[in-house]
DRENDO-1510 file (C-alpha; in Angstrom, 1 decimal, always signed):
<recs>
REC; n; res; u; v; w
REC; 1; UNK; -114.4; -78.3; -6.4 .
REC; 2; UNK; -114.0; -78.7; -10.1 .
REC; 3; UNK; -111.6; -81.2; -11.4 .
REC; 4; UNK; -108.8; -80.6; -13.5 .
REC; 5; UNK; -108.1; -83.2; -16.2 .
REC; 6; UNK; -104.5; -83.3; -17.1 .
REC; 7; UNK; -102.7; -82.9; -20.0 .
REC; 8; UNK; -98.6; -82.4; -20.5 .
REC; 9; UNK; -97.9; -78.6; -21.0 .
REC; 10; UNK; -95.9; -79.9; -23.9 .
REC; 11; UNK; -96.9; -80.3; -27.2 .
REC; 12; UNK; -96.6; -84.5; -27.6 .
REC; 13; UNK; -95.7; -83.9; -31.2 .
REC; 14; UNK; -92.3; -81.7; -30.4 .
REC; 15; UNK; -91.2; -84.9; -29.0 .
REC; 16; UNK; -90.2; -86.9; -32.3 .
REC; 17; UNK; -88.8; -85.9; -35.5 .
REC; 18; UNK; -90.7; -87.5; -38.5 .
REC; 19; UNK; -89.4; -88.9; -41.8 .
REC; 20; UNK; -91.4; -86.8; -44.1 .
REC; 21; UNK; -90.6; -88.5; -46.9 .
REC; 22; UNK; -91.7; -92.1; -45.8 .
REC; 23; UNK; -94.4; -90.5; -44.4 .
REC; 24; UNK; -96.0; -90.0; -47.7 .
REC; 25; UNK; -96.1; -93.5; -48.6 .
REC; 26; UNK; -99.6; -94.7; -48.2 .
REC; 27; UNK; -98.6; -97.8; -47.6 .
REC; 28; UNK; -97.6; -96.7; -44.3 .
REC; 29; UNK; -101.1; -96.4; -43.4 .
REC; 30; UNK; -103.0; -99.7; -42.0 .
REC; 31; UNK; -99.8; -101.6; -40.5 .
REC; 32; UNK; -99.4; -103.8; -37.8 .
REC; 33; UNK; -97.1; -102.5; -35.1 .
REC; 34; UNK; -94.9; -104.1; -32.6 .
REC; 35; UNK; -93.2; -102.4; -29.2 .
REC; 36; UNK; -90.7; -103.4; -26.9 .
REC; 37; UNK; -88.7; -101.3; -24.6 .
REC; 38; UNK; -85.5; -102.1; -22.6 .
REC; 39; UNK; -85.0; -101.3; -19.1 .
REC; 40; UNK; -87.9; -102.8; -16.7 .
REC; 41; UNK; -88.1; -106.4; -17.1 .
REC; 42; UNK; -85.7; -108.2; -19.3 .
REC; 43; UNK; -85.8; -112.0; -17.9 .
REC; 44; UNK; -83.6; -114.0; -20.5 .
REC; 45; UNK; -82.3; -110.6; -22.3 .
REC; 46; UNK; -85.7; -111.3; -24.2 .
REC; 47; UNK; -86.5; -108.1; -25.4 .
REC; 48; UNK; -82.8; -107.6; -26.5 .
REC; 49; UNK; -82.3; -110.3; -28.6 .
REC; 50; UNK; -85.7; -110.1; -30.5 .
REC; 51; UNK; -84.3; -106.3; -31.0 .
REC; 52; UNK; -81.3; -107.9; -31.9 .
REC; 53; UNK; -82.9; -109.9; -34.7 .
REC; 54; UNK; -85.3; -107.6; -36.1 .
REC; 55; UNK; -82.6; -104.9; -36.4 .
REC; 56; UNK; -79.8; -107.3; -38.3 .
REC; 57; UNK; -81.9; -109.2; -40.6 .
REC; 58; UNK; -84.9; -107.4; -41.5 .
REC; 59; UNK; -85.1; -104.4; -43.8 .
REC; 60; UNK; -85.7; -101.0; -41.9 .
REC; 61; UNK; -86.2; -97.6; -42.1 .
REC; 62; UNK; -86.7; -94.8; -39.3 .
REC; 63; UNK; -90.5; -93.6; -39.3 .
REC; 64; UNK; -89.7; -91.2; -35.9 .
REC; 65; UNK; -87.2; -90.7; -33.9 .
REC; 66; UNK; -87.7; -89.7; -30.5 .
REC; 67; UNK; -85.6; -87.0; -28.7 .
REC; 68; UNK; -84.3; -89.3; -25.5 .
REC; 69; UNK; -82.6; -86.7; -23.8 .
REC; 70; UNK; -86.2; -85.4; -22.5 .
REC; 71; UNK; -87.1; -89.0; -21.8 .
REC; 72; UNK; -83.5; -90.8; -20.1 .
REC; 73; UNK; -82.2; -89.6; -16.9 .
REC; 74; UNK; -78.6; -90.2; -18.0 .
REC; 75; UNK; -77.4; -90.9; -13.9 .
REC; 76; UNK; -79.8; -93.1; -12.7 .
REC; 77; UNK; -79.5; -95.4; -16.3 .
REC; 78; UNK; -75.8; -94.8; -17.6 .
REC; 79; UNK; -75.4; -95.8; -21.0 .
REC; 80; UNK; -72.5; -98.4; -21.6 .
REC; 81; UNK; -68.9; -97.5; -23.2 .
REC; 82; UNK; -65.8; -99.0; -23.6 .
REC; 83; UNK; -62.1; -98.3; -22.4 .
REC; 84; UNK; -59.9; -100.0; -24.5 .
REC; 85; UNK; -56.0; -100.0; -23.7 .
REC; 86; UNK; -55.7; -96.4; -24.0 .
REC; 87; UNK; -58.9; -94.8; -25.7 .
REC; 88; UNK; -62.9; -94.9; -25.3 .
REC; 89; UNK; -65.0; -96.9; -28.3 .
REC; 90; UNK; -68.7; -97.8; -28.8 .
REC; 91; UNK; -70.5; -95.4; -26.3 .
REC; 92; UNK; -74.1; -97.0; -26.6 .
REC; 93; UNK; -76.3; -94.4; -26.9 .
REC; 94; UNK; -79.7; -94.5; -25.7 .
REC; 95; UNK; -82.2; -94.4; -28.6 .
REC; 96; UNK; -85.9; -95.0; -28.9 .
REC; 97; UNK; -87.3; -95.0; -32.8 .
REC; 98; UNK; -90.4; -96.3; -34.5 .
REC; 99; UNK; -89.3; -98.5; -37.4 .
REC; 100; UNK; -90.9; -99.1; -41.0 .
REC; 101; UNK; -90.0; -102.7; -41.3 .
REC; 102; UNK; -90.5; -105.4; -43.8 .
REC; 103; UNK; -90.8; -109.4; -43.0 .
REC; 104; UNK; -89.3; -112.0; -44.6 .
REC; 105; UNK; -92.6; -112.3; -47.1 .
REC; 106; UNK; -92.5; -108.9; -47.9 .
REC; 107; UNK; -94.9; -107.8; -45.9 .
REC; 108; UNK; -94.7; -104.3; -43.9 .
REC; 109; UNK; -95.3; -103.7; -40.2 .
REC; 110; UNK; -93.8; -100.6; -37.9 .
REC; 111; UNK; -91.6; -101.4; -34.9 .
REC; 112; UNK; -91.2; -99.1; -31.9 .
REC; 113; UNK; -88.1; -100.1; -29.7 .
REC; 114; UNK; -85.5; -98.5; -27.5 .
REC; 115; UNK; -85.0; -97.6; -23.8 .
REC; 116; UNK; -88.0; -97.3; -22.5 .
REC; 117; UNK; -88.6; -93.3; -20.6 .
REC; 118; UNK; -87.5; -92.5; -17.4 .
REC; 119; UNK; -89.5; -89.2; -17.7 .
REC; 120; UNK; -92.5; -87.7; -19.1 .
REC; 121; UNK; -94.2; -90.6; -19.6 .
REC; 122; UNK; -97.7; -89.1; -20.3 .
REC; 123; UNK; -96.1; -87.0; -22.8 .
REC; 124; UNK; -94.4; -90.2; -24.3 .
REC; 125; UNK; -98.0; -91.7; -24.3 .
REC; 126; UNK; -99.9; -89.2; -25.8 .
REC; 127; UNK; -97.1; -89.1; -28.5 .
REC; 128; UNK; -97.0; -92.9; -29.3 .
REC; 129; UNK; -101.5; -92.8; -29.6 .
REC; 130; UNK; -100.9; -89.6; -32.1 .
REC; 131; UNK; -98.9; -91.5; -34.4 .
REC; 132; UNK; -101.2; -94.5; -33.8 .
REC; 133; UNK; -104.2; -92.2; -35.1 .
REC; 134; UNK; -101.7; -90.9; -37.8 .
REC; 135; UNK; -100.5; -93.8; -39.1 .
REC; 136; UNK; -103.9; -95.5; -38.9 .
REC; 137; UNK; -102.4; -98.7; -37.0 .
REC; 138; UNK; -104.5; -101.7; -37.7 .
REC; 139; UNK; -102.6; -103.8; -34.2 .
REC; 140; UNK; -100.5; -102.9; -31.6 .
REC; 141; UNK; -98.7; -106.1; -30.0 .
REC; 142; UNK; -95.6; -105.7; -27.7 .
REC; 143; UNK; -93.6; -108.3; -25.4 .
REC; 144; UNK; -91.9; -108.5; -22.5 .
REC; 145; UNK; -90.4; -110.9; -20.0 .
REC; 146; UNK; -90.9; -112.0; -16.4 .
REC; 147; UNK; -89.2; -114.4; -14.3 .
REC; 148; UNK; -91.4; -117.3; -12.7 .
REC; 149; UNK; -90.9; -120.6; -11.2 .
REC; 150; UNK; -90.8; -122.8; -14.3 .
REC; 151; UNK; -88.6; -125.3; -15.7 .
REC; 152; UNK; -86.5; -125.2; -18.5 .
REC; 153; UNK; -87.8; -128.9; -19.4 .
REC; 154; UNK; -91.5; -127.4; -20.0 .
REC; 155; UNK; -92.8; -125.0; -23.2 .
REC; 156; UNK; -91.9; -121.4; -22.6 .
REC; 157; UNK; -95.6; -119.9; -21.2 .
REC; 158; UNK; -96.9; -116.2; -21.2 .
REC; 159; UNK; -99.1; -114.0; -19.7 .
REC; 160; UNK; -101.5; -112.7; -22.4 .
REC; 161; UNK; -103.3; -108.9; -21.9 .
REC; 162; UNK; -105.6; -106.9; -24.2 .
REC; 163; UNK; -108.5; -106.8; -25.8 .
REC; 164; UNK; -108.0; -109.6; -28.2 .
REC; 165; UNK; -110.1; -112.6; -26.9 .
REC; 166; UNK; -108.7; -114.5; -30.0 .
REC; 167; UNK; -105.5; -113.8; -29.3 .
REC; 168; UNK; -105.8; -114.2; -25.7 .
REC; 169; UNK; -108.0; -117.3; -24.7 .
REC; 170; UNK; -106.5; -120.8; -24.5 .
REC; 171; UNK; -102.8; -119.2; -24.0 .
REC; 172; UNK; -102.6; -117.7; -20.6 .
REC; 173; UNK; -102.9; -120.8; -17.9 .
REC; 174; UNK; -101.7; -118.6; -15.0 .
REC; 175; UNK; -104.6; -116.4; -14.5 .
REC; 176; UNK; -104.8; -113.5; -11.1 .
REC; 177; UNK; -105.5; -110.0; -10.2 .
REC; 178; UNK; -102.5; -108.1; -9.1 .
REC; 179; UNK; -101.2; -104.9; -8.3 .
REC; 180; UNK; -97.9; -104.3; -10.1 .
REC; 181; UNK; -95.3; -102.1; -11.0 .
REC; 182; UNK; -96.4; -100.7; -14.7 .
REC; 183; UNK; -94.0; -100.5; -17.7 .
REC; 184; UNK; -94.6; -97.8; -20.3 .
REC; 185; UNK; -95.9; -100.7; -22.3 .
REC; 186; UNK; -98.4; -101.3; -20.0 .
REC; 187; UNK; -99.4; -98.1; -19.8 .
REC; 188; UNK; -99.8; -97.5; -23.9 .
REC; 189; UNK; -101.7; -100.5; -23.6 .
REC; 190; UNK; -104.4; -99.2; -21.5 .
REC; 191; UNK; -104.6; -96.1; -23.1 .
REC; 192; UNK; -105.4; -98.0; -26.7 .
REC; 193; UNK; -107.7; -100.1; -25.0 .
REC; 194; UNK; -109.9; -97.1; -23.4 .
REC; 195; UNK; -109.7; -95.9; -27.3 .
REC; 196; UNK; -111.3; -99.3; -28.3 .
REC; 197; UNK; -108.3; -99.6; -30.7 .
REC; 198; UNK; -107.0; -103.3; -30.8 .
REC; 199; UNK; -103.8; -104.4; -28.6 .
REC; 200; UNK; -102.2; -107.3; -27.1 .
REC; 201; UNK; -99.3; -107.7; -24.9 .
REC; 202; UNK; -97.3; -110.6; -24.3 .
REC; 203; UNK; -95.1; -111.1; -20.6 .
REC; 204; UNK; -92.9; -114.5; -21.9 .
REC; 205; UNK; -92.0; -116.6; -18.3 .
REC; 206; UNK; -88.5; -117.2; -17.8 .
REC; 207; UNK; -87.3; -119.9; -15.6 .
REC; 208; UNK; -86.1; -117.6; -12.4 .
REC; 209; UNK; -82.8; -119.7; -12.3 .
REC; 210; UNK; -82.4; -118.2; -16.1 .
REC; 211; UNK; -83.1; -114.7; -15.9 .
REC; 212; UNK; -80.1; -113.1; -15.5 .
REC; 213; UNK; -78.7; -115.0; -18.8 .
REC; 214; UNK; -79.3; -114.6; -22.5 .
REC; 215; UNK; -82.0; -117.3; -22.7 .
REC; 216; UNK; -83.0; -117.5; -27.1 .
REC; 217; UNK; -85.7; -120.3; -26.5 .
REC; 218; UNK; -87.5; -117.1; -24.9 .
REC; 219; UNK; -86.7; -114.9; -27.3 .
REC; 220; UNK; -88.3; -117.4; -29.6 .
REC; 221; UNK; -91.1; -117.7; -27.9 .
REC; 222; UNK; -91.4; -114.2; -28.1 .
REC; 223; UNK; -91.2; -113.6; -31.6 .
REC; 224; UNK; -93.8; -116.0; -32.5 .
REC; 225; UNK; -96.4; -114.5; -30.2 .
REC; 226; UNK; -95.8; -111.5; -31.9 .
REC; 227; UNK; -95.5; -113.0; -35.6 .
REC; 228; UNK; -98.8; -114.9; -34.9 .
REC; 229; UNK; -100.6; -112.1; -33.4 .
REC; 230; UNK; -100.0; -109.6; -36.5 .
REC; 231; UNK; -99.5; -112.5; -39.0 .
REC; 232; UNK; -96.0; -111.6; -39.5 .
REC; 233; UNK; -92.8; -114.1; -40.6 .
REC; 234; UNK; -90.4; -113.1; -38.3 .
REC; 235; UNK; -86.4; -114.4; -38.1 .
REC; 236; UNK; -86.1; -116.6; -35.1 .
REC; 237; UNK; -83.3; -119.3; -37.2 .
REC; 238; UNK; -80.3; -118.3; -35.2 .
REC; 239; UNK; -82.1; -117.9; -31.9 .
REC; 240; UNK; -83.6; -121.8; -32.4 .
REC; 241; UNK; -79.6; -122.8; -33.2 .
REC; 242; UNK; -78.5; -120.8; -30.6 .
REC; 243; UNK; -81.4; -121.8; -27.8 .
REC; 244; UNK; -80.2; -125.7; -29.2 .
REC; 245; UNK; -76.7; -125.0; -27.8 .
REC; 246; UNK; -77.7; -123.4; -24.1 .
REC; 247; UNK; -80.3; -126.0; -23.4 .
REC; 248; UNK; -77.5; -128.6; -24.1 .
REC; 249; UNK; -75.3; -126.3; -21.7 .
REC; 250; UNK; -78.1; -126.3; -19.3 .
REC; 251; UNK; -79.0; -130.2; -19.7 .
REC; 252; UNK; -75.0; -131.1; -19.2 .
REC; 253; UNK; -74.7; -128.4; -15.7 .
REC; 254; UNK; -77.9; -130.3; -14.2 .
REC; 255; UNK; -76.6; -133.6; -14.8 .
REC; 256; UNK; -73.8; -132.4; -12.4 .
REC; 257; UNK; -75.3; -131.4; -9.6 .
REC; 258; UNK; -77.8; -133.8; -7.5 .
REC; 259; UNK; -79.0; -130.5; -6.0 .
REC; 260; UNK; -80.2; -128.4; -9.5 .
REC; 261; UNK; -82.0; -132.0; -10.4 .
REC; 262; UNK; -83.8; -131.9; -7.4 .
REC; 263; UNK; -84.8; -128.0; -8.1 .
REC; 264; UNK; -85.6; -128.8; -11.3 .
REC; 265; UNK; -87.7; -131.4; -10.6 .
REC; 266; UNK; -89.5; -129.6; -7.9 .
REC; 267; UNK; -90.4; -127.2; -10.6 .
REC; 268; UNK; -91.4; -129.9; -13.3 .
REC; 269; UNK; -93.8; -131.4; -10.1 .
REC; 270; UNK; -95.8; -127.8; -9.8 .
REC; 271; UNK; -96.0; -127.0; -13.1 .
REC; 272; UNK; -97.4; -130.7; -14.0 .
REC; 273; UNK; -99.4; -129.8; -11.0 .
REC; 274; UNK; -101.2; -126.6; -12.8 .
REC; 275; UNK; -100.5; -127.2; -16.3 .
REC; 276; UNK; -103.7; -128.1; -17.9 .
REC; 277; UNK; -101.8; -130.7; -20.2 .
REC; 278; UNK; -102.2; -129.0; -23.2 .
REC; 279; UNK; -99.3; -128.3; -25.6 .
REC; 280; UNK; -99.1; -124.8; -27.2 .
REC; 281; UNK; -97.1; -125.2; -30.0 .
REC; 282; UNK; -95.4; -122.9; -32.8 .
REC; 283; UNK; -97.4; -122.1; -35.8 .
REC; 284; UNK; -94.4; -122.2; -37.8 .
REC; 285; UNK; -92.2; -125.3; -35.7 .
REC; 286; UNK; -92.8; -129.3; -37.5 .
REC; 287; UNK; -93.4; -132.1; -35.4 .
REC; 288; UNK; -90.2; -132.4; -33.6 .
REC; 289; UNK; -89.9; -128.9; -33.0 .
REC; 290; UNK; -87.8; -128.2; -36.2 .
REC; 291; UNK; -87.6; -125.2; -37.9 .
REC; 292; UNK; -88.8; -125.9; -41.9 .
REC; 293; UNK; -86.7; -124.1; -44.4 .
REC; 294; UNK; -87.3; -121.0; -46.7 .
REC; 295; UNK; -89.7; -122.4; -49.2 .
REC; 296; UNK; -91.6; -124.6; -46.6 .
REC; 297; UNK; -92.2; -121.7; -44.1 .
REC; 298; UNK; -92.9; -119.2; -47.0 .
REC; 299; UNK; -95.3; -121.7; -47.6 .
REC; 300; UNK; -96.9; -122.9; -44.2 .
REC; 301; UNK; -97.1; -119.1; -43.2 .
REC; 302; UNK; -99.0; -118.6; -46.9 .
REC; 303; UNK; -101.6; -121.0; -46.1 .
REC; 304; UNK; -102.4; -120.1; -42.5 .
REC; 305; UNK; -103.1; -116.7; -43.9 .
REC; 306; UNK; -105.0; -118.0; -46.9 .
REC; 307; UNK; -107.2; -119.9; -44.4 .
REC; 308; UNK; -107.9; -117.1; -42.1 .
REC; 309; UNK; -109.4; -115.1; -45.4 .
REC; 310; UNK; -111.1; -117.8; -46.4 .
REC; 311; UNK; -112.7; -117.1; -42.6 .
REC; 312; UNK; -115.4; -114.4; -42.0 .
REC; 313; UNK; -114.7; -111.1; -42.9 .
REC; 314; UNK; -113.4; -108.8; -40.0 .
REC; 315; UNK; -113.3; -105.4; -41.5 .
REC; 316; UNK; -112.9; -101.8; -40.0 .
REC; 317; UNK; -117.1; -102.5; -38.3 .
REC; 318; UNK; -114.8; -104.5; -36.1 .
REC; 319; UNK; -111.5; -102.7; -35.6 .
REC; 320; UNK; -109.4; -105.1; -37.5 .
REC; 321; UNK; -108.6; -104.8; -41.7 .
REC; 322; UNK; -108.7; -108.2; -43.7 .
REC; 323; UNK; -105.0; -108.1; -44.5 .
REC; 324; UNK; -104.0; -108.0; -40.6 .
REC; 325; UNK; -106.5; -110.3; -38.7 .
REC; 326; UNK; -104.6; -113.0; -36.9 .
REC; 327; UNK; -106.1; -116.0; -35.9 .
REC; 328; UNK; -105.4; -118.3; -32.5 .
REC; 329; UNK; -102.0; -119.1; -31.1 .
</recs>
């Protein structure tokens, strides 16, 4: 019996509407893109506050916008709105758009964010590798969140996937074969892979204990795998400012309670255990874990990509243009 390859009956293309305009910008061609979608794993609100600060301080302008009501079953996921006194406000819309965006050294890079698709996920797929083709994308890197056993006293870690080795190797100390749920992320992510075109995908760890609250030293973590990975400055001030103040909230409800030391210490003893003892730091954070200023990160981020030109050449033979190869974490 012959097989039948499948494809969606739908065209994949009928399932965004394009910005013409910015589309003929040929600077659009070549970018770096980023992905993160809401609704599978969100340990620490991760993928919500990076979102959050992508959207609110960086310049951005919609490349495609998908049509969610072929992609959201409404009942199963009901978006959020609010009854006040007498009257409904703010009905949060689901949305999922691919983003022109520009970083904080001017440099451009496309986003794709929103809910991620409760349906048609093949479709969705096939639609997301067309514009990669289209747009000519020189990195896809996207980020998510898991909880696991960790401490809050020990660097935030993640699981690294892709085809990457450089950004891969030397990050990921938690290393298995499992059979797991996929996200649509996951799923893109194979399908660039078996097109040879470059990706990387981040899973941040979230101490369990955390994961149901709004955890910024994630979200931080987060940011910089992805800023590193596509050699990007992206904002992560507020979230360090705003990570300072929970992990004093977190130091001061541990110091009361004999029982959350003793957890806590548990966890510090395992991960001691099977950490290899090496510190993965921030490319951007100083010695004591400080963020620099304007001119000195305009600066640090200036010479770590000056450095990696000054490296061999990695050109198209390879995949990867000069003016988006990334170098270690």
């Amino acid at each position: 019996m012959k097989n039948i390859a499948y494809t969606p009956f739908q065209d994949p293309e009928s399932l965004y509407a394009l910005n013409e305009v910015l589309l003929e910008d040929e600077d659009l061609r070549g970018l770096n893109l980023l992905m993160s979608f809401t609704g599978f794993s969100d340990a620490g609100q991760v993928i919500h506050q990076i979102a959050g600060e992508l959207i609110d301080q960086l310049a951005a302008e919609p490349v495609a916008v998908f049509d969610v009501d072929q992609l959201i079953d409404y009942r199963s996921r009901r978006p959020r709105i609010t009854f006040t006194e007498d009257h409904l406000s703010d009905y949060k819309a689901p949305s999922l758009v691919l983003y022109r965006m520009i970083d904080a050294l001017g440099k451009p890079f496309l986003f794709l964010f929103g809910s991620e698709p409760d349906l048609q996920w093949e479709r969705f797929t096939l639609a997301v590798l067309g514009l990669v083709r289209r747009l000519d994308v020189n990195l896809t890197a996207w980020v998510h969140s898991v909880p696991m056993p960790v401490p809050h006293t020990r660097p935030i870690g993640a699981t690294v996937h892709g085809n990457r080795p450089e950004l891969i190797e030397g990050i990921s100390a938690w290393k298995t074969t499992l059979d797991i749920p996929s996200a649509i992320g996951h799923v893109i992510e194979y399908r660039l892979a078996a097109e040879g075109r470059n990706v990387v995908g981040y899973a941040i760890h979230v101490p369990h204990y955390l994961a149901d609250a709004e955890y910024p030293p994630a979200a931080v973590a987060g940011l910089e795998y992805l800023g590193a990975a596509a050699s990007l400055m992206l904002p992560s001030e507020r979230l360090r400012e705003a990570g300072r103040a929970v992990e004093r909230q977190i130091t001061e409800q541990v110091e009361g309670s004999a029982e959350v030391q003793a957890v806590v210490r548990n966890l510090e003893k395992q991960y001691d255990e099977h950490s290899d003892g090496t510190e993965r730091r921030s490319l951007l954070a100083g010695d004591n874990d400080e963020l620099p200023d304007a001119d000195e990160l305009g600066a640090a981020v200036e010479a770590y990509l000056a450095s990696r030109d000054a490296g061999p050449a990695a050109g198209r033979s390879s995949g990867v243009a000069d003016d988006g190869d990334s170098g270690n974490i």
